[in-house]
C-alpha positions as a printed Julia matrix, in Angstrom:
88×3 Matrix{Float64}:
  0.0    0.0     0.0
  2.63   2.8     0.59
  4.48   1.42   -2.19
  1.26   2.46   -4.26
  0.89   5.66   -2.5
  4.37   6.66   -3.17
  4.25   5.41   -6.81
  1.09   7.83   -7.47
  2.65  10.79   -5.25
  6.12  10.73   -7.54
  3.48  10.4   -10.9
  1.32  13.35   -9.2
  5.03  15.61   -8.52
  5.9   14.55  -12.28
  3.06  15.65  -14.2
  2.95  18.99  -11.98
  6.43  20.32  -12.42
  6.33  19.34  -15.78
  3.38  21.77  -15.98
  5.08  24.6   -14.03
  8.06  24.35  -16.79
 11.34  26.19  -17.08
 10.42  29.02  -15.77
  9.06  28.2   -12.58
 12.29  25.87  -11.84
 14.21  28.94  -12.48
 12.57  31.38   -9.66
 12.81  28.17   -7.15
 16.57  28.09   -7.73
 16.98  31.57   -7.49
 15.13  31.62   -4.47
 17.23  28.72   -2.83
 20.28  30.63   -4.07
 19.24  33.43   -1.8
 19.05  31.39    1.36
 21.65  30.01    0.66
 23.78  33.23    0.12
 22.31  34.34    3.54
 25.39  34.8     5.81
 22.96  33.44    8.73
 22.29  30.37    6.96
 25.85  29.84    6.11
 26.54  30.62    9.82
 24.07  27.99   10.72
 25.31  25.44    8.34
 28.64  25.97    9.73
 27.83  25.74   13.03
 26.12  22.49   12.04
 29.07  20.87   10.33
 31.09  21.71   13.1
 29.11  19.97   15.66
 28.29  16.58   13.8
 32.24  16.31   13.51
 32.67  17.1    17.32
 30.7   13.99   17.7
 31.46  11.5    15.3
 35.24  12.32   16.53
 33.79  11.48   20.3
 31.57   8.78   19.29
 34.77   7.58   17.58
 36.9    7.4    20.75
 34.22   5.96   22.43
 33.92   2.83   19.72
 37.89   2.62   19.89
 38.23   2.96   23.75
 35.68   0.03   24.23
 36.5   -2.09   21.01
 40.27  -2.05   21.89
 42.61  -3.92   19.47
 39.55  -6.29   18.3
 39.21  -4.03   15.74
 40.72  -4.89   12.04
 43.5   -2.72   10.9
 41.05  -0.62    8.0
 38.31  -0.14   10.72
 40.73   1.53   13.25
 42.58   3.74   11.03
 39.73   5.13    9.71
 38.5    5.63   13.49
 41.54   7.52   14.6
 41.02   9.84   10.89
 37.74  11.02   12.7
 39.43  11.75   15.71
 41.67  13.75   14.41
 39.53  15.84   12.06
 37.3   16.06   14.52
 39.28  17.75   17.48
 40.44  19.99   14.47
């Protein structure tokens, strides 16, 4: 059933923004250009960025500290990588 639903939402979107055409697709972009020019938004993205690597690099060190050397080679490398760019 939400397979279905899905199915007839995408066919619904489809047939609509082909309707709306190029020009309509043009004033959207512009209009996400302008957020995204917004120095708050870019302060906010930023911001964002900055905290989800402040975490991965903690939730990293956790995940090493317990796992200990039972971790393959590959695995903790890449662990360590997060730490680092994380405290960064």
């Amino acid at each position: 059933m939400r397979k279905l639903t899905f199915i007839a939402g995408v066919a619904v979107g489809y047939v609509l923004g082909a309707r709306a055409g190029r020009e309509r697709y043009e004033q959207l972009r512009e209009a996400a250009d302008r957020v995204r020019a917004n120095p708050a938004v870019r302060n906010a993205v930023d911001s964002a960025a900055l905290s989800g690597r402040q975490a991965a690099a903690r939730a990293a060190g956790v995940v090493a500290d317990r796992a200990g050397d039972r971790l393959p080679g590959p695995v903790a490398q890449r662990l360590r990588s997060v730490e680092r760019r994380g405290a960064s």
